[in-house]
C-alpha positions in Angstrom: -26.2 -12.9 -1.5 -22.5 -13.5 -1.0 -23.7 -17.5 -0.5 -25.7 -17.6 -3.2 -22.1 -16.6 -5.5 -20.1 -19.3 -3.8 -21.7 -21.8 -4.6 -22.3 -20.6 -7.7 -18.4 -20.4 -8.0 -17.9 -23.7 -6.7 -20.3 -25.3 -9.0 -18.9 -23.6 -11.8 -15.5 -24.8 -11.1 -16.7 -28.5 -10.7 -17.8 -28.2 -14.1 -14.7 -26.9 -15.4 -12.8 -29.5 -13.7 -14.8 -31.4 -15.3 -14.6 -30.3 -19.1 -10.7 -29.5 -18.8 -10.1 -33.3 -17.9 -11.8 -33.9 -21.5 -9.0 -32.1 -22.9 -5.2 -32.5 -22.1 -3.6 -30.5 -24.8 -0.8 -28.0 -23.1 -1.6 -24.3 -23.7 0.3 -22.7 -26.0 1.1 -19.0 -25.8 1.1 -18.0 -29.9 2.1 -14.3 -29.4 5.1 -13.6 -31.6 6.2 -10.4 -29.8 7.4 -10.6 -25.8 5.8 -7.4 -25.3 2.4 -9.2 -26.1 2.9 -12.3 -24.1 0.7 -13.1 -21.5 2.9 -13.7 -18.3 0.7 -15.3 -15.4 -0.1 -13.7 -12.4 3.1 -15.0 -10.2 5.7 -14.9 -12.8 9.9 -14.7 -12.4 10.9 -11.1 -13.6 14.5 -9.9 -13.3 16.4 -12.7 -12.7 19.2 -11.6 -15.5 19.2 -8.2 -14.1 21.2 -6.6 -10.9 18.2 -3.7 -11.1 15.3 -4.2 -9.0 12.4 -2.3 -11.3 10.9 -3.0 -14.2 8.4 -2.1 -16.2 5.4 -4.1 -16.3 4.5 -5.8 -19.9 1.3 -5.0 -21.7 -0.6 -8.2 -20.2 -0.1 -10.2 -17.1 -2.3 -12.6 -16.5 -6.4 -10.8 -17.0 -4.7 -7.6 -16.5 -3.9 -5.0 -19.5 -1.0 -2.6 -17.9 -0.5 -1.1 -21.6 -0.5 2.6 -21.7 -0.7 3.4 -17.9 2.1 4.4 -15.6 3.3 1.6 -13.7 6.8 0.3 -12.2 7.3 -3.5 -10.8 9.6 -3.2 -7.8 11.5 -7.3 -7.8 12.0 -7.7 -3.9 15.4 -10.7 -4.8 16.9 -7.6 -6.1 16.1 -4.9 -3.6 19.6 -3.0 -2.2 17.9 -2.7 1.2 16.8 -3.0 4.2 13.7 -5.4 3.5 13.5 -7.2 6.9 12.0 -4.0 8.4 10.0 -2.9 5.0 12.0 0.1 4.6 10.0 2.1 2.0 12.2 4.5 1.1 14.8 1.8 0.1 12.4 -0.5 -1.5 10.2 1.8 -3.5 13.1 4.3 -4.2 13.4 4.1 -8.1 9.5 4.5 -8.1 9.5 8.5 -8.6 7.4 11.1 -6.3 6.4 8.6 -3.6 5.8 10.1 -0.6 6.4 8.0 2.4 5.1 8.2 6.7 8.0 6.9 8.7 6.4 7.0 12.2 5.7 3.3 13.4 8.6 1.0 14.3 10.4 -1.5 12.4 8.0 -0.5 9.1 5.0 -2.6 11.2 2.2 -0.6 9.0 3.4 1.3 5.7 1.8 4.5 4.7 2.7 5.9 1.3 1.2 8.3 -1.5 1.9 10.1 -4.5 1.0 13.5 -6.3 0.1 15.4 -3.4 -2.1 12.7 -1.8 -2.5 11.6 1.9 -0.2 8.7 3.1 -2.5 7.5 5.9 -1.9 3.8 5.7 -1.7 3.9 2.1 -5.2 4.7 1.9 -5.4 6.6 -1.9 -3.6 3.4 -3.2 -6.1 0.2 -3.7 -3.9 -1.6 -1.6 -4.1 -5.4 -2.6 -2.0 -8.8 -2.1 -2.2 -11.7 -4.9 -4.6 -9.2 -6.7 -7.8 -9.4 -4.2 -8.7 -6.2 -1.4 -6.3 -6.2 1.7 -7.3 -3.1 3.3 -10.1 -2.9 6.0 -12.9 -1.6 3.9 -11.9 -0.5 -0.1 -14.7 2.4 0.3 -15.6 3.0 3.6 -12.3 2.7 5.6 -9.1 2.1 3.0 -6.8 1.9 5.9 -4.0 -0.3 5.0 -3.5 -2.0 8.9 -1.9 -5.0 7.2 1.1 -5.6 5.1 2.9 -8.8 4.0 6.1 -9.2 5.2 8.0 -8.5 2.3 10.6 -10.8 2.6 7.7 -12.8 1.1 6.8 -10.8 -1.4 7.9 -11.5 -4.7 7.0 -8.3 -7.0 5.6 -5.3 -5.8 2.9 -3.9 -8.6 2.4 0.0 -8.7 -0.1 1.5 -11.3 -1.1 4.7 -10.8 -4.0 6.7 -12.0 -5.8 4.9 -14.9 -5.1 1.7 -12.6 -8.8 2.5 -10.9 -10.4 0.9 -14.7 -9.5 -2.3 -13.1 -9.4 -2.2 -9.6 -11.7 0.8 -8.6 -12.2 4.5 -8.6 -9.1 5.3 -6.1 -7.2 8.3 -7.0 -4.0 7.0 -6.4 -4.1 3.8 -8.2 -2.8 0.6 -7.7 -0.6 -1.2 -5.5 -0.3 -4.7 -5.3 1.8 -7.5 -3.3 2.4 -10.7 -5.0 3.8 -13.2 -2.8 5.4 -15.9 -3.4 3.5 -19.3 -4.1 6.4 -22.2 -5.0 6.2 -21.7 -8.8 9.7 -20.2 -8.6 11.2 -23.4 -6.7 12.6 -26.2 -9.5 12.4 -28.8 -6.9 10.0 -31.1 -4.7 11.2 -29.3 -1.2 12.9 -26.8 -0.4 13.9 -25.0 3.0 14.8 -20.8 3.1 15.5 -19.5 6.3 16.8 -15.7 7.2 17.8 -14.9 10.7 18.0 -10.8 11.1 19.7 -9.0 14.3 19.9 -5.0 14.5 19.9 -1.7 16.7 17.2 -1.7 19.3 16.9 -4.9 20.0 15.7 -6.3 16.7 15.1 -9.8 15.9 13.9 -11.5 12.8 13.7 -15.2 12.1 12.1 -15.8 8.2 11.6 -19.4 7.7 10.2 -21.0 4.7 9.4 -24.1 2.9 8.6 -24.5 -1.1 8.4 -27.2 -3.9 6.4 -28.1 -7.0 5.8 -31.0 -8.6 4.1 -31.8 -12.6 0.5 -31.3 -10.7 0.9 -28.6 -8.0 3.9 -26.2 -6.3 2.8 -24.8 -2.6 4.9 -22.1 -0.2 4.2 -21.7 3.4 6.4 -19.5 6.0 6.2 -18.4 9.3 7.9 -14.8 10.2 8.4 -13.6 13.6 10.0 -9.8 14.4 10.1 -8.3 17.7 12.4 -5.4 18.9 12.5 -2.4 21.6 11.8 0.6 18.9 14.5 3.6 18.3 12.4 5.5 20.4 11.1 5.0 24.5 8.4 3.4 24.6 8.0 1.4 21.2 8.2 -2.1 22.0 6.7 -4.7 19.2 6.3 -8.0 18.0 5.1 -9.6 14.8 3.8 -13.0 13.9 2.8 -13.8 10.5 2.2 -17.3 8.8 1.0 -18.3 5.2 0.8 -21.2 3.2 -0.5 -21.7 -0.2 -1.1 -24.5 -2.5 -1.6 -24.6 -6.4 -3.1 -27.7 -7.9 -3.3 -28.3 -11.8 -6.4 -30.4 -13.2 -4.6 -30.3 -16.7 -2.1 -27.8 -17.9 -5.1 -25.3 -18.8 -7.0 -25.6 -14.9 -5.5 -24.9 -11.9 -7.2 -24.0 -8.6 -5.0 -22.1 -6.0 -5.9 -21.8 -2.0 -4.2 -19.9 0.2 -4.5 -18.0 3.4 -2.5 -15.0 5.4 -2.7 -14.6 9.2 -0.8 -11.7 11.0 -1.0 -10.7 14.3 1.4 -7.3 15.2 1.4 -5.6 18.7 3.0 -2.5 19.5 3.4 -0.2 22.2 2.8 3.7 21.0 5.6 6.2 22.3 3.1 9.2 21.1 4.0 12.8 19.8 5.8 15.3 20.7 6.0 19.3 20.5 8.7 20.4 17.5 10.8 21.7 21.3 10.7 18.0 22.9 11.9 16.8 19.2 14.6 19.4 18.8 16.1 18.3 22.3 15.7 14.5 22.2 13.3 12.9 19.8 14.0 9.4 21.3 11.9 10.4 24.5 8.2 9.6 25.1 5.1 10.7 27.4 3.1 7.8 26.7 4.4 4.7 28.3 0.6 3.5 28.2 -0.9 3.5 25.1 -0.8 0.1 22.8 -1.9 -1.5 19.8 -3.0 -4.3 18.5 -4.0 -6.2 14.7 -4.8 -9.4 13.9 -5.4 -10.1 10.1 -6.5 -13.0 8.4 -7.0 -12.9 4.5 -8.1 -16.5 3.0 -8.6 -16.7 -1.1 -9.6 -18.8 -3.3 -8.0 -18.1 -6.9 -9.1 -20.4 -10.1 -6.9 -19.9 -13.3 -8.6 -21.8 -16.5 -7.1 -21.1 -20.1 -9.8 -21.8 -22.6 -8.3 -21.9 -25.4 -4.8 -20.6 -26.9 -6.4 -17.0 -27.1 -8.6 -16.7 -23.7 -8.0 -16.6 -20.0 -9.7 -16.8 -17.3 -9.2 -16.0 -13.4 -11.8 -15.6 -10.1 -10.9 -15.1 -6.7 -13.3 -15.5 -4.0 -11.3 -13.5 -1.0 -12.2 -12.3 2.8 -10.6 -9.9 4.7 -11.1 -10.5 9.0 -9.3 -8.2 11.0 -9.2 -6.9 14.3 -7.8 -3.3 15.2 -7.4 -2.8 18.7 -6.2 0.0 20.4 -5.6 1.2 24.2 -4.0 4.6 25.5 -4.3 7.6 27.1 -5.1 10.2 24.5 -5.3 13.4 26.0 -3.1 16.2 24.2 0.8 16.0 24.8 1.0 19.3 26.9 -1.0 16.8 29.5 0.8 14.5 31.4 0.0 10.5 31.9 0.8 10.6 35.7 -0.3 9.3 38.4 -3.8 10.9 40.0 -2.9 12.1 43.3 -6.7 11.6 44.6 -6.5 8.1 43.5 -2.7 7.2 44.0 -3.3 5.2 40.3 -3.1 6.5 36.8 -6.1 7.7 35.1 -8.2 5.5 32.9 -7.4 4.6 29.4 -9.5 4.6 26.4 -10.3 1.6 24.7 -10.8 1.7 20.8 -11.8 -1.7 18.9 -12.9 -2.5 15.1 -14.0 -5.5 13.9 -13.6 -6.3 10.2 -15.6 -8.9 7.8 -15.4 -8.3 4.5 -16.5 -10.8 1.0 -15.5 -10.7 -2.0 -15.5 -12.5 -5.8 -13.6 -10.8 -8.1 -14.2 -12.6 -12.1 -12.0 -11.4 -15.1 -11.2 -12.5 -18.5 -9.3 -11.9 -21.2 -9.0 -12.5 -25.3 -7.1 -12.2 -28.4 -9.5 -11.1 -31.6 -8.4 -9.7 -35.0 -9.0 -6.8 -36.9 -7.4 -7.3 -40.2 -3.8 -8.5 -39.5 -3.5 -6.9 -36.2 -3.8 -8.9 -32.6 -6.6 -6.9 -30.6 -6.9 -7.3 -27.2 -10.3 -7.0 -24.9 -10.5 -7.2 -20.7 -13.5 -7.4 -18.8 -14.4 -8.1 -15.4 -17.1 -8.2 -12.9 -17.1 -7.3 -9.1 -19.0 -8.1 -6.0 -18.4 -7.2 -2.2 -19.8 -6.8 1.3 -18.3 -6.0 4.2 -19.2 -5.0 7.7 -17.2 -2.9 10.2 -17.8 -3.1 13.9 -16.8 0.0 15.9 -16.8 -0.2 19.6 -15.1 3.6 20.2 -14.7 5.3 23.8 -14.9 3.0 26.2 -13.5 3.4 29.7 -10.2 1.3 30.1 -8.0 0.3 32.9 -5.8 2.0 34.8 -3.0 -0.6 33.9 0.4 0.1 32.0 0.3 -3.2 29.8 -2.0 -4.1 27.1 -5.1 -4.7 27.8 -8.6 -4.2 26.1 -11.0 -5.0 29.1 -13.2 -2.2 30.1 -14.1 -0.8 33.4 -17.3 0.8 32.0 -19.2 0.4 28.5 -18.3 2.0 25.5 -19.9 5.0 24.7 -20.0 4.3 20.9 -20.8 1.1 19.8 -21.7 1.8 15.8 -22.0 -0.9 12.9 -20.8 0.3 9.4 -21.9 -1.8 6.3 -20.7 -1.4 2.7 -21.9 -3.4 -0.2 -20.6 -2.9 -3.8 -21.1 -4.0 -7.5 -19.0 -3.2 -10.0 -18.3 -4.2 -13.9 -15.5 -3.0 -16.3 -13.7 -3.5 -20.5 -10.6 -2.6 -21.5 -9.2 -2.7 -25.2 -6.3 -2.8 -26.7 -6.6 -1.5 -30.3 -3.5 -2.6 -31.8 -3.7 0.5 -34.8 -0.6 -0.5 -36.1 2.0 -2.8 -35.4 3.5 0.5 -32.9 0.7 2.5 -32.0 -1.7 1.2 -29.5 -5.1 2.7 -27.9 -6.7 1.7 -24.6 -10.3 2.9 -23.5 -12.3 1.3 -21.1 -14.7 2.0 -18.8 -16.4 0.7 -15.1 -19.9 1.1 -13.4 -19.8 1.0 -9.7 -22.6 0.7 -7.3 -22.1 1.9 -3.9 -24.5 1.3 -1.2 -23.4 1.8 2.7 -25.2 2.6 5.8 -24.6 3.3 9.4 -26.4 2.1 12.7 -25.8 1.6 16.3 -25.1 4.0 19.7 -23.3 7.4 18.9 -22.9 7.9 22.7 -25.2 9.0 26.0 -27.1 11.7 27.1 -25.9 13.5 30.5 -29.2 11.4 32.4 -27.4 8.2 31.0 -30.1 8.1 27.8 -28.5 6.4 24.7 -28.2 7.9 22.3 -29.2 6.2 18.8 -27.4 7.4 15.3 -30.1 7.6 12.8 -30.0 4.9 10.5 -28.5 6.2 8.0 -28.7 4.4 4.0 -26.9 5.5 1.2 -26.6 4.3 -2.5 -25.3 5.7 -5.6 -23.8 4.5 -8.5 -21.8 6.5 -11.4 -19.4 5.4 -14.5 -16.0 5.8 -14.7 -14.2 6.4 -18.6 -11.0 6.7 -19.7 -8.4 6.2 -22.6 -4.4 5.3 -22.6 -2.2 5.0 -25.8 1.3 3.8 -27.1 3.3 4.5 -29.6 6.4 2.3 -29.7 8.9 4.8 -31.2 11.6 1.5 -31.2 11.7 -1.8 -30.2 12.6 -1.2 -26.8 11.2 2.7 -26.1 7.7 3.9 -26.2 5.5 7.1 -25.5 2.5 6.7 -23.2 -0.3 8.7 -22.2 -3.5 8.1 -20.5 -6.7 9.5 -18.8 -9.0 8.5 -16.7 -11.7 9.4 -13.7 -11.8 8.7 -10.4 -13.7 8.7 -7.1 -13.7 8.1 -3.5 -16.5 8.3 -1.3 -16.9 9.7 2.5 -14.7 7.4 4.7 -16.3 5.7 7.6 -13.2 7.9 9.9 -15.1 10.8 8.4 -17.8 10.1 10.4 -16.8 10.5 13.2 -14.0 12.7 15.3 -10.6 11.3 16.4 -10.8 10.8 20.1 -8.6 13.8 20.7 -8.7 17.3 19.0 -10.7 17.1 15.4 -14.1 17.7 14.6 -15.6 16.4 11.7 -17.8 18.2 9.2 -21.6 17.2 9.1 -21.8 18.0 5.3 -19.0 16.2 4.0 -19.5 15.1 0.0 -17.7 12.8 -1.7 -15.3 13.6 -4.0 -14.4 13.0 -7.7 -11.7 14.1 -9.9 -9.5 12.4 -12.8 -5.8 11.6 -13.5 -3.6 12.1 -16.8 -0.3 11.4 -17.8 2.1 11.4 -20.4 5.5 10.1 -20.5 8.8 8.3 -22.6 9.7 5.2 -20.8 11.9 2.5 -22.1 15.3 1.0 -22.5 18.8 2.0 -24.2 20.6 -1.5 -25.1 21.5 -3.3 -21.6 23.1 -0.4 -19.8 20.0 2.4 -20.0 16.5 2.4 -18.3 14.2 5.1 -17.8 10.7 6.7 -17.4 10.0 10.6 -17.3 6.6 11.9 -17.5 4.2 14.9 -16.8 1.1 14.1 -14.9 -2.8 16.2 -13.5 -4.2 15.3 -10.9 -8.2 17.2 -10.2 -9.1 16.3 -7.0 -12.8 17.7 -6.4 -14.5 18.2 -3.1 -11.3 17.4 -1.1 -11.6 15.9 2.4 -8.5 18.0 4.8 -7.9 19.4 8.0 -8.3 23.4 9.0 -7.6 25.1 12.1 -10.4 26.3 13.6 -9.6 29.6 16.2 -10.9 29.1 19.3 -10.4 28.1 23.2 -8.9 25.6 22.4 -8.6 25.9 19.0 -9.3 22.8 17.0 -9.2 20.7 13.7 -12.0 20.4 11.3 -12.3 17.8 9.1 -14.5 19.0 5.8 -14.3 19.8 2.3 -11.5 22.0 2.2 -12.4 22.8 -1.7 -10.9 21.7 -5.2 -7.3 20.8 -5.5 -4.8 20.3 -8.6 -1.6 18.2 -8.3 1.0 18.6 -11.6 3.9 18.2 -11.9 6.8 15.6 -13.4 7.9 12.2 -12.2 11.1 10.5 -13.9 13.7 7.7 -12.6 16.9 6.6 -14.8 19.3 3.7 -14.1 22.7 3.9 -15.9 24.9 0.7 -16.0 28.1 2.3 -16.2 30.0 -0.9 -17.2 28.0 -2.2 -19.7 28.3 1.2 -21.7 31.7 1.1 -21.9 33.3 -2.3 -21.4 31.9 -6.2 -21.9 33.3 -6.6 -18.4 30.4 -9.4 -16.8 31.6 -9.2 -13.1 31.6 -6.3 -12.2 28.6 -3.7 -11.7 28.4 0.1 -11.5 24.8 1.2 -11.3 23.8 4.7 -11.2 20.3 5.6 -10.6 18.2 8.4 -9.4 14.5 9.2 -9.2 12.9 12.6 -8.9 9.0 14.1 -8.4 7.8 17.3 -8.4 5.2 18.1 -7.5 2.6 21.5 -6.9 -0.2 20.5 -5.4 -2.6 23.5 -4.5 -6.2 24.3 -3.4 -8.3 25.7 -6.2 -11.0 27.1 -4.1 -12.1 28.7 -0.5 -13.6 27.2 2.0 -16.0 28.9 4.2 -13.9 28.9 7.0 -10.4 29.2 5.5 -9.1 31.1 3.1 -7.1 28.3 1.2 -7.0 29.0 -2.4 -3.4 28.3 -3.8 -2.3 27.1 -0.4 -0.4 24.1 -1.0 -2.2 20.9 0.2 -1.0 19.3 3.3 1.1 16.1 3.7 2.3 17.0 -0.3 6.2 17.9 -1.0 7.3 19.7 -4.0 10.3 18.2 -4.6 11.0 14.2 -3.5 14.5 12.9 -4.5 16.4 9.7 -4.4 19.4 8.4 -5.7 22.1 6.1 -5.5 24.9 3.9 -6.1 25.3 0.4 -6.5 28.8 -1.1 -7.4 30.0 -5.1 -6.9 31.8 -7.9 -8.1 30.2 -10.9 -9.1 27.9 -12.0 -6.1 29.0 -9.1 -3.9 27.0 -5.4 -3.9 27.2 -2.3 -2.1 24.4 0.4 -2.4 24.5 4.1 -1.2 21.1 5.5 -1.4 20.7 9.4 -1.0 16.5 10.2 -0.3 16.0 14.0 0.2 12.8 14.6 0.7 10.9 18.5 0.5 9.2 20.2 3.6 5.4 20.1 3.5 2.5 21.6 5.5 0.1 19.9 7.9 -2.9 21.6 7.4 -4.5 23.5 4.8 -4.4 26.8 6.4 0.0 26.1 5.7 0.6 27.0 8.9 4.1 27.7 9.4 4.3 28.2 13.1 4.3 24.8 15.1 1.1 24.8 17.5 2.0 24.1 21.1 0.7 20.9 21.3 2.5 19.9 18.2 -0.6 19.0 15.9 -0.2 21.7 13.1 2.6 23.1 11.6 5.6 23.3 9.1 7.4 19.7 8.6 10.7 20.4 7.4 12.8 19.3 4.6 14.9 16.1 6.0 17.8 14.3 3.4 18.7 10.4 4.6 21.6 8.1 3.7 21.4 4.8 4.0 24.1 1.8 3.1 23.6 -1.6 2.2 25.2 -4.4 1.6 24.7 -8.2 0.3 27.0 -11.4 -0.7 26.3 -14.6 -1.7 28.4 -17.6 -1.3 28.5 -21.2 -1.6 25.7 -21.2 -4.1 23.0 -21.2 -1.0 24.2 -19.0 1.3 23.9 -14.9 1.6 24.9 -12.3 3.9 23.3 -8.7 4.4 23.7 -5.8 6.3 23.5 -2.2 6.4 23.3 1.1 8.0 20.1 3.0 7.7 20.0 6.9 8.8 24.0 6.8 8.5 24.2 10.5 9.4 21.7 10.1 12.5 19.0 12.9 11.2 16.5 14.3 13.7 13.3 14.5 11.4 9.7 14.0 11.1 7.2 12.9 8.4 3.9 13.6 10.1 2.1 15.6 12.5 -1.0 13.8 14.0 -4.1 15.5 15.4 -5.1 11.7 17.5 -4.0 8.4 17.6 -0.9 7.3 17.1 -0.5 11.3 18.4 -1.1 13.8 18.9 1.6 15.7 18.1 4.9 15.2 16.1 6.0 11.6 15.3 9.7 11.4 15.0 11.3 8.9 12.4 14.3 6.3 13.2 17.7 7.4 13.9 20.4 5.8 12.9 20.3 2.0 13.0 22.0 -1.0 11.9 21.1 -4.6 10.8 22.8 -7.9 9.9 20.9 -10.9 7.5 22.3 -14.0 7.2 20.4 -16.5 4.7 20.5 -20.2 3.2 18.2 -22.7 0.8 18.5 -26.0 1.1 
């Protein structure tokens, strides 16, 4: 099928090509309003500005962002540390995200919002340039990739009514836009950064860009590697991508590009809340690795049809490995040498094997209804992927990485997803200051499961029934705006949402969890209202309210027994309010017309109370607070300079949350459940520029040296408690030539 659509692409483009070298008149934008502008989908944004967020316009390129909640995070302006993808620094003016800080150097980022799981990002659809990222959008959402975001141009984050466009995820939208050359005003150009920090870091950023009147292109090559804050965390990281934009005419242009990323790092494991109260550097797993390659090629065409229509289709593919080694066993049991055998034990061998297709069409126009501009979106969606699970096999007795086995694995299961999906989106421009939004998207699902779910005790395979599911639903909502100035607006939306049963809730972490054999999927919706805008130049903000109904939950409960255990199931109905708002006060500008010198003020606050709504059988857990969801998430800062010179003191205080949906308090012994405290983290950072082509940064992250945690994890990377980074330093130094 997926054939069959590319070469209906390709044909289609010829012919475009075709047509649009009939016609070489330049397209003109004939908005009269910014806010109404089209902007393209890799556009400069804050360039005049010291502040790195933004809020996104109504339109960029096929996209309509009016009416939803949505920040733009500009990584040129980020006060951080960006090298190691430091979440809290980069995404700390986006309010109520909740951030993991468990694998070295940032190599995989896990974050969430409104009382949702940050497991590699996996409520978020998680995209880069605006196509699928993540190892399977509906059956495994795992996030195992992320650009290096010294690359990254904008970070995009929608949340709720962002699943219109992109699909039924709860959390909404996040989405990496890289940079592509259009930003570069010259034929070549050369950008190198060169990073050294605590732990043995080492980063070397090296970059090449240009455009000329018929194309621009980017291509860097990133390379990371360090000894980890903790024993036992070595890692590398090699990532390359180029990409070239060529223009037919000024309306046509036709965009290929292509992201490989290969990261390998050595997992230190848990620990018991004890071993992390009297050294959280140390480690019991000197064994256990792992190991992703990533390659996403794209194809992207852009074709303006006119001054009042837009059009854009990628064609994208996701191929990924995730490989992992280790010996899993729970922390209170030692890796050590066998005595019988003078050699360790075995390890277990865990390998995924992802190949995903996709074509994603969308296009947009102007109409009029009486004097007013109206606005219409629509899109269609197709997609097949295939995941590969070879799970349990016998391993070496080795220390290093390595994958080879010394017997077969006892799982060897094939996962297949295939989706459809079509949406609309207006813009009814009611006046020249209110605005509403509906839309609405159909989604077909269709997945099924074969293969070997293990063996019998006589050696007998044992075959999973092959298992076929479809199922296909519509998905409404409705935003609105009302533009109370010229520069301030009120906002609200709602809209529904849905995730299906995960491929990983099929089956059991290697470890301690069980999983549910009646697992359903589960649906909910998401509103919000809010006041966001800006106050002259010295005033930015966004408060709002926000629901979140989260039906037929997928969590964890402790399960009594000998041993006891985790079971993965419905754990009921939950519902997630609460109020998000960030505010950025440029203390200069308010009072003096002084140009050199900055004083920035800024702080962003969620609360959140996030709670069950409903028993389970086995758990009492109505108005139990869901896990892995804090109440209160703060952070806040300072930013002060002169001329090219800035220095940033960020405070991010963060609530303690449970890890299970019993709330237990009491830390099990083998660390898996539990209270995670409250932790609070200052960080400094600092950045010059000189000589027109030349910067320096640095900083100091953890300046205090906090002992804390921000998961608890029943298997792999566990089990146990994974301990954040203590204090560390790093130095940049940059050019452009």
């Amino acid at each position: 099928m997926f054939r069959r659509f590319l070469i209906f692409t390709v044909m289609a483009t010829a012919s475009l090509i075709a047509s649009a070298q009939q016609d070489k008149k330049v397209f003109h934008d004939d908005s009269t309003k910014p806010i109404h502008k089209y902007l393209p989908d890799i556009t400069i944004v804050g360039r005049g500005s010291k502040s790195d967020y933004q809020q996104m316009p109504e339109i960029v390129g096929t996209s309509i962002y009016a009416g939803k909640k949505n920040a733009l995070i500009v990584l040129d302006n980020v006060q951080g540390n960006v090298v190691t993808n430091t979440m809290r620094q980069v995404l700390a003016k986006v309010p109520g995200i909740h951030i993991w800080e468990s694998d070295p150097s940032g190599i995989q980022i896990g974050i969430a919002a409104r009382g949702l799981s940050p497991n590699r990002s996996w409520e978020f659809n998680i995209r880069q340039n605006g196509y699928d990222i993540a190892a399977d959008p509906f059956g495994y959402p795992e996030a195992y990739y992320n650009p290096q975001l010294q690359a990254v141009q904008r970070i995009e984050v929608v949340r709720g009514q962002g699943s219109l466009q992109y699909g039924p995820q709860f959390g909404g939208l996040v989405n990496y836009i890289l940079r592509n050359g259009s930003e570069v005003k010259k034929k070549f150009e050369f950008e190198t950064q060169q990073t050294i920090g605590s732990n043995g870091l080492f980063n070397s950023y090296n970059a090449i860009g240009g455009r000329t009147a018929k194309l621009h292109y980017y291509s860097f090559f990133d390379h990371r590697n360090g000894d980890g804050w903790r024993q036992n965390s070595r890692y590398f990281t090699n990532s390359g991508f180029g990409t070239v934009t060529y223009y037919f005419t000024p309306k046509l242009s036709l965009t290929a590009e292509v992201m490989h990323s290969h990261v390998r790092s050595q997992q230190p494991g848990g620990l018991t809340d004890a071993d992390v109260n009297t050294n959280a550097q140390q480690s019991f797993r000197s064994r256990n690795w792992f190991d992703i390659k990533w390659t996403t090629p794209a194809l992207i065409l852009n074709y303006n049809l006119n001054e009042k229509t837009r059009w854009n289709t990628k064609l994208f593919s996701t191929i990924g490995n995730r490989n992992s080694v280790g010996f899993l066993q729970t922390i209170a049991i030692k890796d050590s040498i066998n005595p019988s055998t003078l050699n360790y034990n075995n390890r277990t061998v865990q390998i995924d094997e992802y190949r995903n297709y996709g074509l994603e069409s969308r296009i947009i126009t102007d109409y009029n209804l009486g004097n007013l501009k109206n606005t219409i979106s629509g899109g269609i969606r197709l997609y097949t992927g295939t995941t590969h699970r070879f799970a349990d096999g016998k391993g070496t007795t080795g220390t290093e990485y390595d994958v080879s086995l010394v017997s077969d694995y006892l799982r060897d299961i094939q996962f297949k997803s295939n989706n459809a999906a079509a949406f609309a989106e207006n813009i009814f421009r009611i006046t020249d200051k209110f605005l509403i939004i509906p839309g609405i998207r159909y989604e077909w699902l269709e997945g099924n499961a074969s293969g070997r779910n293990g063996y019998t005790t006589s050696g007998t395979e044992i075959k999973l029934q092959n298992i076929k599911r479809s199922r296909s639903f519509i998905l409404a909502g409705i935003g609105s705006e009302y533009h109370v100035t010229n520069s301030t607006e009120v906002y609200a939306n709602f809209s529904q949402a849905y995730r299906p049963i995960q491929f990983a809730n099929l089956q059991a972490p290697p470890t301690t969890d069980v999983v549910d054999e009646n697992l359903l999927d589960s649906k909910g919706y998401n509103i919000d209202l809010g006041y966001r805008g800006k106050i002259k130049n010295f005033l930015q903000f966004d408060i709002s309210t926000f629901y979140l109904q989260y039906n037929n939950r997928i969590g964890t409960i402790t399960v009594a027994g000998t041993p006891s255990y985790r079971l993965i199931t419905n754990v009921g109905n939950s519902t997630s309010k609460g109020f998000e708002g960030y505010a950025e006060f440029n203390v200069l500008r308010a009072f003096t017309k002084n140009k050199h010198t900055e004083l920035l003020i800024f702080g962003s606050y969620g609360y959140t109370d996030a709670r069950y709504a409903g028993n389970h059988k086995d758990a009492a857990t109505k108005g139990k607070r869901l896990e892995n969801a804090p109440q209160n998430i703060f952070r806040g800062g300072i930013t002060g300079g002169y001329k090219t010179f800035l220095l940033t003191a960020q405070l991010s205080s963060v609530g303690k949350t449970f890890s299970d949906a019993n709330n237990s308090v009491t830390p099990a012994a083998n660390g898996n459940n539990g209270l995670i405290p409250s932790y609070s983290i200052i960080d400094l950072s600092a950045s010059y520029k000189f000589a027109k082509n030349f910067s320096v940064k640095a900083g100091i992250n953890n300046l205090t040296n906090a002992v804390y945690f921000t998961r608890r994890s029943g298997g792999y990377p566990g089990p146990g408690a994974l301990p954040a980074d203590g204090r560390n330093i790093f130095i940049s130094v940059g050019a452009k030539f």
